[in-house]
DSSP file (Angstrom, degrees, kcal/mol; ACC not computed):
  #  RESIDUE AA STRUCTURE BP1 BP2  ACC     N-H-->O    O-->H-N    N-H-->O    O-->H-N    TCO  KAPPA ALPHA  PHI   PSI    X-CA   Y-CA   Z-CA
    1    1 A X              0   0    0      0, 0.0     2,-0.5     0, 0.0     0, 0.0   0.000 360.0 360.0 360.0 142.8   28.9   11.4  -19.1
    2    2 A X        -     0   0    0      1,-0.1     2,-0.0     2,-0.0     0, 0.0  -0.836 360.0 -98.0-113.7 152.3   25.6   11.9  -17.3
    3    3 A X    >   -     0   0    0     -2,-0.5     3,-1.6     1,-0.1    -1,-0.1  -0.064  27.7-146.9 -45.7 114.0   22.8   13.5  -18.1
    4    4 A X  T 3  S+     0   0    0      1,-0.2    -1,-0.1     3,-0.0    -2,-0.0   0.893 103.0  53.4 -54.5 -48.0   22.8   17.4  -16.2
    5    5 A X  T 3  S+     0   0    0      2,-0.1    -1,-0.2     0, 0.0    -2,-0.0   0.262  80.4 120.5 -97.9   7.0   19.2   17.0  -16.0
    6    6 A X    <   -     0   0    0     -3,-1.6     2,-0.7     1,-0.1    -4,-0.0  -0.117  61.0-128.2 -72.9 175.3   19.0   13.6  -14.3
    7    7 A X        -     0   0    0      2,-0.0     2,-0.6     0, 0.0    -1,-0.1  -0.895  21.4-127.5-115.4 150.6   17.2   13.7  -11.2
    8    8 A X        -     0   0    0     -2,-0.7     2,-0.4     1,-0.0     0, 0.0  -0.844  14.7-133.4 -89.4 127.7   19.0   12.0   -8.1
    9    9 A X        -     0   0    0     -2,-0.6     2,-0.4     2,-0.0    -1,-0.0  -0.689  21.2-162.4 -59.2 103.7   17.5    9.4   -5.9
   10   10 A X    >>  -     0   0    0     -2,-0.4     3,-2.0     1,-0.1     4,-0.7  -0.733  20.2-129.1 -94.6 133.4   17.7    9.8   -2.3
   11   11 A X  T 34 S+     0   0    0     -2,-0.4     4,-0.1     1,-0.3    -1,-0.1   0.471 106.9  55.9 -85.1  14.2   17.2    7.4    0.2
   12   12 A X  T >4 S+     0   0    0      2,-0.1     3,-0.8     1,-0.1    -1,-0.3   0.818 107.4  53.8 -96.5 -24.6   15.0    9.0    2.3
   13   13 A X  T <4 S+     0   0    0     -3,-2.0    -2,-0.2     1,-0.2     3,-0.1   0.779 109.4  48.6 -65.1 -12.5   12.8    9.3   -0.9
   14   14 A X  T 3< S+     0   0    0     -4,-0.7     2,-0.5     1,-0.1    -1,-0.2   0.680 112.4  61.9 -62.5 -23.9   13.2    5.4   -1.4
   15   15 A X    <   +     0   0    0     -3,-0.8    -1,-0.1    -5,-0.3    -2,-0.1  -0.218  69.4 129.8-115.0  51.5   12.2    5.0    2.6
   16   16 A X  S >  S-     0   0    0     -2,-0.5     3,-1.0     1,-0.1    -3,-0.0  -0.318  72.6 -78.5 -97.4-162.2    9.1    6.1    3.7
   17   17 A X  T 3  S+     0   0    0      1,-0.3     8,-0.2     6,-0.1     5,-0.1   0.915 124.1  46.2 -53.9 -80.1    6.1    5.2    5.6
   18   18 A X  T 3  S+     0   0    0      5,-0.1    -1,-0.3     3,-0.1     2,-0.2   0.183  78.9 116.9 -70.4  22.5    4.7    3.0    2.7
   19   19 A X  S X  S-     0   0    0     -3,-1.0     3,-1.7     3,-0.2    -4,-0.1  -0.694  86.1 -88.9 -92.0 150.2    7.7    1.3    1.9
   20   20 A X  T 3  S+     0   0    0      1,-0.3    -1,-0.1    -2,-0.2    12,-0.1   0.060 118.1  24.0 -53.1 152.2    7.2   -2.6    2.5
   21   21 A X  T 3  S+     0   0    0     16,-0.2    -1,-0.3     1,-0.1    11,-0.2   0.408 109.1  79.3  89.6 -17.7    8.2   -3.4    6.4
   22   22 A X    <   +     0   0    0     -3,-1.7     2,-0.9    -5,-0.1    -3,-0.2  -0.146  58.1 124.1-134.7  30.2    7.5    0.4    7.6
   23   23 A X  S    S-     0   0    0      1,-0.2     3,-0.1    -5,-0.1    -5,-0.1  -0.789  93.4 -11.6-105.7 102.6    3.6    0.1    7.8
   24   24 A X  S    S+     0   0    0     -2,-0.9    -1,-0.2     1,-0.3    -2,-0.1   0.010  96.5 145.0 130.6  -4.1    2.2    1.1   11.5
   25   25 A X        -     0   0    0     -8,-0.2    -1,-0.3     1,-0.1     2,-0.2  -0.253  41.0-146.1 -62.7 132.9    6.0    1.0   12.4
   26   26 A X    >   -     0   0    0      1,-0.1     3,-2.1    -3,-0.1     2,-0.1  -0.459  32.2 -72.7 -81.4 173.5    6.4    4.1   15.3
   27   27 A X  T 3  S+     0   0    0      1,-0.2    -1,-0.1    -2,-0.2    -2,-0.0  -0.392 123.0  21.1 -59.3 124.7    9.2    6.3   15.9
   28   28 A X  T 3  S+     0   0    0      1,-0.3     2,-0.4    -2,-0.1    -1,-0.2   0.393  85.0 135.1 107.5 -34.0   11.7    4.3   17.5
   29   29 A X  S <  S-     0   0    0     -3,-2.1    -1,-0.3     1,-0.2     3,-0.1  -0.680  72.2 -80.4 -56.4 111.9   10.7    0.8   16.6
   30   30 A X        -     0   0    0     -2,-0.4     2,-0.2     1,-0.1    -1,-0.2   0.207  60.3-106.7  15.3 111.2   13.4   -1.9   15.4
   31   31 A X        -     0   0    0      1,-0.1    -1,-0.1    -3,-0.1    -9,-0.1  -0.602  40.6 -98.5 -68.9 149.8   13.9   -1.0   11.5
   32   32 A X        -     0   0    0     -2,-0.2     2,-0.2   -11,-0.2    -1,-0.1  -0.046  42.2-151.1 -62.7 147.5   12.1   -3.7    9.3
   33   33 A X     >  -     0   0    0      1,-0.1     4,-1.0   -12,-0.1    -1,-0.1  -0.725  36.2 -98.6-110.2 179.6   15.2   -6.8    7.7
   34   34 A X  H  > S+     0   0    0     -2,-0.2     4,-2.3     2,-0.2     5,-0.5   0.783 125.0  54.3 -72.3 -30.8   14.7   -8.8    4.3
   35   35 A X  H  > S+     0   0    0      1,-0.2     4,-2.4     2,-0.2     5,-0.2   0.999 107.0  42.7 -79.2 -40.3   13.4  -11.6    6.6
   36   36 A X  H  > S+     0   0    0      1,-0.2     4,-1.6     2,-0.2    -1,-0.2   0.751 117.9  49.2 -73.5 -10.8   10.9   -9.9    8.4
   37   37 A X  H  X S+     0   0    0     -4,-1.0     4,-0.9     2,-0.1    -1,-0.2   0.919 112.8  48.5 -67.9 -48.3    9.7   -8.2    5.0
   38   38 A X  H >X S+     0   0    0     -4,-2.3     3,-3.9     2,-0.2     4,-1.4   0.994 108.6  46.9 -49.0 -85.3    9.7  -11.2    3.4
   39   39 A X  H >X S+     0   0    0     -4,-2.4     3,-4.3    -5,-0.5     4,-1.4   0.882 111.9  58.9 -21.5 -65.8    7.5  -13.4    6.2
   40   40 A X  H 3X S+     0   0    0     -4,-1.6     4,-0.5     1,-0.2    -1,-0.3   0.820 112.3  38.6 -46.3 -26.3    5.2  -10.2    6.1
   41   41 A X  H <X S+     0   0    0     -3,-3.9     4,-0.5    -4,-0.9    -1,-0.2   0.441 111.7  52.4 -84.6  -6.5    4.8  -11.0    2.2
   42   42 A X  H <X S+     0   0    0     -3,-4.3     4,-2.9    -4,-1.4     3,-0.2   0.807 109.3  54.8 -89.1 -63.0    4.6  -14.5    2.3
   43   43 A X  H  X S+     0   0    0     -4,-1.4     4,-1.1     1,-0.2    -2,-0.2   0.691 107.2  48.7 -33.1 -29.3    1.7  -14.0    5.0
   44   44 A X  H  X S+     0   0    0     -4,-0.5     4,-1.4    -5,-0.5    -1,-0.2   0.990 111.1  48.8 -56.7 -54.4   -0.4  -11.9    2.9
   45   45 A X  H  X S+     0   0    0     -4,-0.5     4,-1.6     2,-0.2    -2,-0.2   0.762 113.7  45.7 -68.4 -16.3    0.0  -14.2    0.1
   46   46 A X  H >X S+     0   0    0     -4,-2.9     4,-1.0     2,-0.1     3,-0.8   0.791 112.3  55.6 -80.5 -89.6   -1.1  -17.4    2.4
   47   47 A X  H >< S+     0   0    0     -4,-1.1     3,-2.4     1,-0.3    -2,-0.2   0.477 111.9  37.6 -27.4 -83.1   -3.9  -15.1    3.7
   48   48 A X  H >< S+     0   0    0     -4,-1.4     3,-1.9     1,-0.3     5,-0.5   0.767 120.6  51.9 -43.0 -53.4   -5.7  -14.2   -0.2
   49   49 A X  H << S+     0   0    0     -4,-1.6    -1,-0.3    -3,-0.8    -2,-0.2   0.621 113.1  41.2 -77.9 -15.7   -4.9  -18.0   -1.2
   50   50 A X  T << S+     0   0    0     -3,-2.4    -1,-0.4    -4,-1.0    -2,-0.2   0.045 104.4  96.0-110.1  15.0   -6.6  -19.2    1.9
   51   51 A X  S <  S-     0   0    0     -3,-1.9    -3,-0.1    -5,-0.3    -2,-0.1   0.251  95.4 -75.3-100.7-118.6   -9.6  -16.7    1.6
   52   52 A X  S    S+     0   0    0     -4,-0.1     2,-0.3    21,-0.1    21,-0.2   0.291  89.6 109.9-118.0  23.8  -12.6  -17.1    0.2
   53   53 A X        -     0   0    0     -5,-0.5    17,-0.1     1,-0.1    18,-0.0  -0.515  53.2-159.0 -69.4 139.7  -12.0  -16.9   -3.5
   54   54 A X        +     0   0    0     -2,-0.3    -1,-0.1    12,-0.2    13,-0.0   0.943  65.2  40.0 -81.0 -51.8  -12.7  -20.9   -4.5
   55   55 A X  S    S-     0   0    0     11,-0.1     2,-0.7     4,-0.1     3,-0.1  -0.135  78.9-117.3-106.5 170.5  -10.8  -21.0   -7.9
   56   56 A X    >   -     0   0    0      1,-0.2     3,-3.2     4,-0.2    -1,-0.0  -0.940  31.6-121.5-110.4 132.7   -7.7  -19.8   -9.4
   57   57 A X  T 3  S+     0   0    0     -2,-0.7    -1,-0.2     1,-0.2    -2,-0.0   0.757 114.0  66.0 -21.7 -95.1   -8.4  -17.2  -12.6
   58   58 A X  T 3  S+     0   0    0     -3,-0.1    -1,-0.2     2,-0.0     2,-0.0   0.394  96.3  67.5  15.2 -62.3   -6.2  -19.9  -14.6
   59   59 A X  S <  S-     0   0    0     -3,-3.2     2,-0.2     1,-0.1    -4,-0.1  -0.015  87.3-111.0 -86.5 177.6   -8.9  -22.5  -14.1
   60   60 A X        -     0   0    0      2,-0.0     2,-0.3    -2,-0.0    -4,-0.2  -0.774  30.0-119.5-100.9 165.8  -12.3  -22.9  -15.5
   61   61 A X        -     0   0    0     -2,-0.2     3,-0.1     1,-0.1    -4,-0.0  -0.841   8.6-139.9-110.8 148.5  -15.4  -22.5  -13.2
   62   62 A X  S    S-     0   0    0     -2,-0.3     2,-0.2     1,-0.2    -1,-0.1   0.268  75.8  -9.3 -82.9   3.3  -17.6  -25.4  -13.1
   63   63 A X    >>  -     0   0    0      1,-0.1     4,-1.8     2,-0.0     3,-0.8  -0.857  69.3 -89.6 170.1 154.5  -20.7  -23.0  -13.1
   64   64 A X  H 3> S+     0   0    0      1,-0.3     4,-1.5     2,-0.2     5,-0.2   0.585 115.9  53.7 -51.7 -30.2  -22.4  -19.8  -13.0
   65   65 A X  H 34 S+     0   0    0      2,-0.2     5,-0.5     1,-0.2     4,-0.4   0.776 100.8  59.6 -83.4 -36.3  -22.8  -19.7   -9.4
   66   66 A X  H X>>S+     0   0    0     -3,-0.8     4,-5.0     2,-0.2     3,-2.4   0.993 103.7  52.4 -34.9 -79.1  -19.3  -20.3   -8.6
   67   67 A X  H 3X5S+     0   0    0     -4,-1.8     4,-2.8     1,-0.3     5,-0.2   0.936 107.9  49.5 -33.7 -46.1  -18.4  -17.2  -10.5
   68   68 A X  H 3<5S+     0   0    0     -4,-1.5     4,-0.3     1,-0.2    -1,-0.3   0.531 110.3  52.6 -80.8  -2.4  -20.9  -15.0   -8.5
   69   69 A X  H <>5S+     0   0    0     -3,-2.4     4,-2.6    -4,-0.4     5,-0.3   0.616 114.6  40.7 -94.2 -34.6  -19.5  -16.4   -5.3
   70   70 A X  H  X5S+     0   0    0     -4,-5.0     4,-2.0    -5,-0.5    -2,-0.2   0.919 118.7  47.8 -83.0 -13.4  -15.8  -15.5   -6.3
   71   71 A X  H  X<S+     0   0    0     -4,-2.8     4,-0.8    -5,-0.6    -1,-0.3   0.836 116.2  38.0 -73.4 -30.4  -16.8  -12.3   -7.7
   72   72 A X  H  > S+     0   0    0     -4,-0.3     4,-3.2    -5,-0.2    -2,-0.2   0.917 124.0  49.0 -93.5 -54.7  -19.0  -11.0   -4.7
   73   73 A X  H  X S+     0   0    0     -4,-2.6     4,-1.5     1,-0.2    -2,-0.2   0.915 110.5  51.4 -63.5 -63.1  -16.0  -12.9   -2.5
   74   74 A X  H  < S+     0   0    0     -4,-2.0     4,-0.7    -5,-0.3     5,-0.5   0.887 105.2  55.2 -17.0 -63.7  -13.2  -11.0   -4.7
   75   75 A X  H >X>S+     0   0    0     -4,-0.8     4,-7.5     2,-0.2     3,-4.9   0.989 105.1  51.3 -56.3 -74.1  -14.7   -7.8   -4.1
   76   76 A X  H >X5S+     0   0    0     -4,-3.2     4,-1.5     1,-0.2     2,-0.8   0.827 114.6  43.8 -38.5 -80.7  -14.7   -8.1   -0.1
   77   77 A X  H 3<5S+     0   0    0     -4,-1.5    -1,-0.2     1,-0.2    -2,-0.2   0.317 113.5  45.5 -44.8   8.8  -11.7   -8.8    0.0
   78   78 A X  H <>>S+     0   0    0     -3,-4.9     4,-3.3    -2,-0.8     5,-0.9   0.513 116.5  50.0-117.7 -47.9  -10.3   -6.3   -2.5
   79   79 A X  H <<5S+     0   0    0     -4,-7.5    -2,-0.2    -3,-0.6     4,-0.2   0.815 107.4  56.5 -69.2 -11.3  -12.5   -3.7   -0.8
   80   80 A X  T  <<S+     0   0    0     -4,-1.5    -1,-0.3    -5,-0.6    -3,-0.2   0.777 113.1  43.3 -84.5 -26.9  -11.0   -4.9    2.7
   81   81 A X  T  45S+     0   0    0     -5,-0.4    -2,-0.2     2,-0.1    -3,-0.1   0.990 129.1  18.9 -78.7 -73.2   -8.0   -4.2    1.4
   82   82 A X  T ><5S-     0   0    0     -4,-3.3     3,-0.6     1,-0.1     4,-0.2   0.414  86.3-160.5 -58.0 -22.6   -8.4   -0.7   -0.5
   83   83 A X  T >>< +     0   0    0     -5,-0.9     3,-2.3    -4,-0.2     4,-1.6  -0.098  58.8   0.3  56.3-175.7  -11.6    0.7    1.1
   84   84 A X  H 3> S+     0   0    0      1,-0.3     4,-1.5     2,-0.2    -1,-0.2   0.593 130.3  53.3  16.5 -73.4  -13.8    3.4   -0.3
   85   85 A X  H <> S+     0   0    0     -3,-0.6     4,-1.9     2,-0.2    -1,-0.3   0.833 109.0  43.3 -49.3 -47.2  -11.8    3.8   -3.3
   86   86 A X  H <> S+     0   0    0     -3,-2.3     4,-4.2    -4,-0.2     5,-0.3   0.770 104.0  60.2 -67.0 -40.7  -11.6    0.6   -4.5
   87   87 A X  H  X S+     0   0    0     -4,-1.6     4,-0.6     2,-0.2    -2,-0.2   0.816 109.7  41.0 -67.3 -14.6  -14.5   -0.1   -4.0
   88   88 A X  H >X S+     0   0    0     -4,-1.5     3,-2.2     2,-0.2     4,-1.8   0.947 114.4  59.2 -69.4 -72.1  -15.8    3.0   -6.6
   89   89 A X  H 3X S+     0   0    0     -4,-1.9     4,-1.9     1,-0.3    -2,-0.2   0.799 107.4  41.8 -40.5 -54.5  -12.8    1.8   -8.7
   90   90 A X  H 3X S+     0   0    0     -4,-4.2     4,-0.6     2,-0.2    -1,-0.3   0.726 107.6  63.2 -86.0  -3.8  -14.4   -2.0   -9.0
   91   91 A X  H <X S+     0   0    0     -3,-2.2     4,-2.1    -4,-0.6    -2,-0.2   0.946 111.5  35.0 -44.9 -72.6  -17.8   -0.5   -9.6
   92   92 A X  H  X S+     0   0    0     -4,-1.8     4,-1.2     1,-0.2    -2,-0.2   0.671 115.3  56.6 -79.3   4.7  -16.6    1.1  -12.8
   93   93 A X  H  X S+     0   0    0     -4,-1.9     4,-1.4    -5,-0.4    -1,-0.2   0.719 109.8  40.1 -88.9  -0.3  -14.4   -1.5  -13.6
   94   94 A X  H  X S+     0   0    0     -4,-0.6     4,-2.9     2,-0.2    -2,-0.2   0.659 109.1  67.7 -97.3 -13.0  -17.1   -4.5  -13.6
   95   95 A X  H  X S+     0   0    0     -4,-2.1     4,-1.6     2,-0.2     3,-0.3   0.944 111.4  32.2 -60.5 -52.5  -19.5   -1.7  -15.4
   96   96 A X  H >X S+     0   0    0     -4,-1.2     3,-2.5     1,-0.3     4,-1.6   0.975 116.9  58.7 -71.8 -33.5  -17.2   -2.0  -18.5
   97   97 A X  H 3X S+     0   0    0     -4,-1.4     4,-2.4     1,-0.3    -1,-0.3   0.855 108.9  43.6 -28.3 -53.2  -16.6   -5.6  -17.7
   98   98 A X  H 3X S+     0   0    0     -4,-2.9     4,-0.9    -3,-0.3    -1,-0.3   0.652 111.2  54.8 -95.8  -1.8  -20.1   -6.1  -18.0
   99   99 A X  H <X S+     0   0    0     -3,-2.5     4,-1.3    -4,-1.6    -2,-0.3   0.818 108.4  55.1 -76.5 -43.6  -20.4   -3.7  -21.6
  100  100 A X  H  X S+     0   0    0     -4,-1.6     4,-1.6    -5,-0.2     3,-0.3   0.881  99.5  55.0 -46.2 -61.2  -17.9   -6.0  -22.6
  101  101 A X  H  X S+     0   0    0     -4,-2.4     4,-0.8    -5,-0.4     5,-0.2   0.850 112.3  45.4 -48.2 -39.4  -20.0   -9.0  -22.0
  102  102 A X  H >X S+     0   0    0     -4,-0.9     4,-1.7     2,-0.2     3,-1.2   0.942 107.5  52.1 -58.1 -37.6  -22.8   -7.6  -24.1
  103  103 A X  H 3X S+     0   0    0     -4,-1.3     4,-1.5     1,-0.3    -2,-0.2   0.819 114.6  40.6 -71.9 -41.5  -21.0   -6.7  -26.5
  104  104 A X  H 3< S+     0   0    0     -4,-1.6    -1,-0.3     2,-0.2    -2,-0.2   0.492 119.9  50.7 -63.9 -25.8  -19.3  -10.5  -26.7
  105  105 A X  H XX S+     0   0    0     -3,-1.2     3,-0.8    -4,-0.8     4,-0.6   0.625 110.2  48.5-101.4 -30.3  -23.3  -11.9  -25.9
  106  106 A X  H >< S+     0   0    0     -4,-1.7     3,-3.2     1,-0.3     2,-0.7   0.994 111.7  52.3 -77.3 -59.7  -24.6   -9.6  -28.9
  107  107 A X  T 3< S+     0   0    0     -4,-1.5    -1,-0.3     1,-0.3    -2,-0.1   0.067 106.8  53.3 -73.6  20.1  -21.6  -11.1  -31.4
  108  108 A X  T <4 S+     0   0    0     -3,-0.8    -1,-0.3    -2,-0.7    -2,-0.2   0.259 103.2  53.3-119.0 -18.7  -22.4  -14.4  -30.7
  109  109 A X    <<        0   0    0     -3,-3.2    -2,-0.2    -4,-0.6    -3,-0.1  -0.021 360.0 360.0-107.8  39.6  -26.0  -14.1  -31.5
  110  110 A X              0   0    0      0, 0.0    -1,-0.1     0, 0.0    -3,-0.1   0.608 360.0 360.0-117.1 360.0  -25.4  -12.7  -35.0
């Protein structure tokens, strides 16, 4: 028996504007397929891996200056992506990132 109180999912609430395949599309355009959604997802992901981060998180960096290139590098691209918002958003998240780093640089000297 179901639930009285469930809520039904409708497909125009599934289908909108930001759903993958339907960004910049006008009224009138060829609806998005699984292939062309797909290609459009593979391309992103060749685009980050081929931007200008050097390393993968996974690996170790061979040195501080590396890091500050893939962080600085990171950022543009995060902020090209998100704008305005993200960029506030990775402001306070590398502030606690970097309270966290004291905190780990202080416990290491005790």
């Amino acid at each position: 028996m179901r639930n009285k109180m469930a809520k039904k999912i409708k497909l125009k609430d599934l289908l909108n504007e930001n759903s993958p395949g339907f960004e910049g599309r006008k009224f009138g355009d060829a609806l998005p397929t699984l292939d062309s959604v797909k290609a459009s997802y593979d391309s992103k992901n060749d685009t980050l891996q081929e931007g200008r981060i050097k390393s993968n998180i996974t690996k170790t960096w061979d040195d501080k200056n590396t890091i500050l290139d893939d962080c600085r590098n990171f950022i543009l691209e995060a902020v090209d992506a998100g704008g305005e918002d993200m960029a506030r958003d990775l402001a306070d998240t590398f502030k606690i990132l970097s309270n966290y780093a004291m905190g780990e640089y202080k416990k290491s000297k005790r």
